[in-house]
Residue frames as qw, qx, qy, qz and C-alpha x, y, z in Angstrom:
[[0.000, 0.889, 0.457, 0.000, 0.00, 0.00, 0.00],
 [0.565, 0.394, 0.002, 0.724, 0.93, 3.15, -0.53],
 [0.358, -0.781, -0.507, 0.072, 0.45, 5.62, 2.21],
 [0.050, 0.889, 0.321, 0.322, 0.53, 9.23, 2.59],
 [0.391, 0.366, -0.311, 0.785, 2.83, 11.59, 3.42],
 [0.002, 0.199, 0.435, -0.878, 0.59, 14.09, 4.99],
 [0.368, 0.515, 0.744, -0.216, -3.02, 14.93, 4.36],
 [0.241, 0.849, 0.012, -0.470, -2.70, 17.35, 1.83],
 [0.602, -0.127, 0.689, 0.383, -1.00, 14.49, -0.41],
 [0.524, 0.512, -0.113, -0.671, -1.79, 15.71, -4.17],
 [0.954, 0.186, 0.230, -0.042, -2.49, 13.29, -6.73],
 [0.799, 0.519, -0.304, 0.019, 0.54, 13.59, -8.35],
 [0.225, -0.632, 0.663, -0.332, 2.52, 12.75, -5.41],
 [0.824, 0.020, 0.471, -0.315, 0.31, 10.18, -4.93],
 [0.753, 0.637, -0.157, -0.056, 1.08, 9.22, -8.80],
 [0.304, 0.595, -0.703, 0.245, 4.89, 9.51, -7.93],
 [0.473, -0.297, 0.737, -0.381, 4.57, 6.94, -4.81],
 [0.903, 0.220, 0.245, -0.276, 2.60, 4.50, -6.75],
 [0.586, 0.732, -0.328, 0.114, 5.88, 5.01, -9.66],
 [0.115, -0.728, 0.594, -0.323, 8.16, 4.57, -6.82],
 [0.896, -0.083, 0.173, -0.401, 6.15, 1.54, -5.63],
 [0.968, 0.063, 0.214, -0.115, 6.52, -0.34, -8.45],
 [0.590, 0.598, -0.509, 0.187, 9.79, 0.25, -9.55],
 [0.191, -0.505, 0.748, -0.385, 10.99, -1.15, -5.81],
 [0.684, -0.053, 0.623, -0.377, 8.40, -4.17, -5.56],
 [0.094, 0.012, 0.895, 0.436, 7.80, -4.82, -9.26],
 [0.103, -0.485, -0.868, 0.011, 4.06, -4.18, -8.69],
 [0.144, -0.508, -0.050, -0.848, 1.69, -1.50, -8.16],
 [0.079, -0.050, 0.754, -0.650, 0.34, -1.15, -4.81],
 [0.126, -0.412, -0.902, -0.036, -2.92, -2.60, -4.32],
 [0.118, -0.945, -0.271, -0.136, -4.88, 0.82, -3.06],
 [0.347, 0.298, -0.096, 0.884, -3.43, 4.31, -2.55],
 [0.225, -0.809, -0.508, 0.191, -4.66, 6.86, -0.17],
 [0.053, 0.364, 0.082, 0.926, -5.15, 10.80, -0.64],
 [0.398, -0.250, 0.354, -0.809, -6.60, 12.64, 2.30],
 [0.471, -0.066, 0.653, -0.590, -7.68, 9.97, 4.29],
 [0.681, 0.380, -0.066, -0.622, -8.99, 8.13, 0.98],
 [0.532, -0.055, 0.773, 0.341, -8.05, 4.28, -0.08],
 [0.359, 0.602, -0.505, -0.504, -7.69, 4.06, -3.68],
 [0.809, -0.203, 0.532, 0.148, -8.00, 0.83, -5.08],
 [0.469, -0.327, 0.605, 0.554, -5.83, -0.10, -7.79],
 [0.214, 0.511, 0.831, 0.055, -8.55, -0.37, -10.08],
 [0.111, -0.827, -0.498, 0.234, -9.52, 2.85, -9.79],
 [0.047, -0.908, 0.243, 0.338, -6.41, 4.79, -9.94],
 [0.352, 0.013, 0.812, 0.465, -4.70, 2.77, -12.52],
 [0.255, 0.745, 0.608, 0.099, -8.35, 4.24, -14.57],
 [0.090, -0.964, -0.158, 0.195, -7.92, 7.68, -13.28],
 [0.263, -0.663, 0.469, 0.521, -3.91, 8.00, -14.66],
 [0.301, 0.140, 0.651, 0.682, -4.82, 6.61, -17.95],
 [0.215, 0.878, 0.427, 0.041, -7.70, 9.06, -18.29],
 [0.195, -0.924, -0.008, 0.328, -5.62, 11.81, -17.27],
 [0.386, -0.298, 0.572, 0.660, -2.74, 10.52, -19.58],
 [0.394, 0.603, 0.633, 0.284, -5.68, 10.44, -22.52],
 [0.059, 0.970, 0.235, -0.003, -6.32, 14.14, -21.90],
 [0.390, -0.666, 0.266, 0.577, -2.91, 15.08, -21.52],
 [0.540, 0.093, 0.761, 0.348, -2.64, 13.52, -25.39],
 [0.255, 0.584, 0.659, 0.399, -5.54, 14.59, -26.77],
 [0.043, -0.959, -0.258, -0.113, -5.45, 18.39, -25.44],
 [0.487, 0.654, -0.213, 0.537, -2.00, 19.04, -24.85],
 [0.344, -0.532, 0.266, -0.727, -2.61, 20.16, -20.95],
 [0.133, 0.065, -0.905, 0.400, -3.46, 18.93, -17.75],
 [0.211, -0.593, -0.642, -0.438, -7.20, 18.46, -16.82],
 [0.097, -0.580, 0.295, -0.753, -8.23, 21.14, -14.29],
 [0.722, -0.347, 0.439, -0.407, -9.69, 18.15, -11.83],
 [0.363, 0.085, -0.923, -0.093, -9.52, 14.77, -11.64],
 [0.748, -0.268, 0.046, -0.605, -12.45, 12.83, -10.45],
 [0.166, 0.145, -0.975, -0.013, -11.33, 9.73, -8.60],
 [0.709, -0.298, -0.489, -0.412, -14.21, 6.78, -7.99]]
């Protein structure tokens, strides 16, 4: 698991800990957490290829991210 600096983790921190993760285990981490939130893998493994889609197809970052 990947778990939070502080509560005010941002997602791409959160993004860089998951990166960190799996380059030390080989794996991604079954669930992340952002403010006090699990993540499962599932979820945020969705939410970084959406965000990589928009990055693609608009050039930019999206101004939110909804996570499930």
């Amino acid at each position: 698991m990947v778990k939070q600096k502080d509560k005010n983790l941002s997602l791409s921190e959160m993004v860089n800990d998951i990166i960190d993760f799996k380059n030390k285990n080989g794996v991604m981490p079954e669930v992340a957490n952002v403010k006090n939130r699990e993540i499962p893998r599932e979820n945020y493994s969705l939410m970084i290829n959406n965000v990589n889609n928009y990055i693609l197809a608009y050039g930019r970052s999206p101004e939110f991210v909804q996570i499930k």
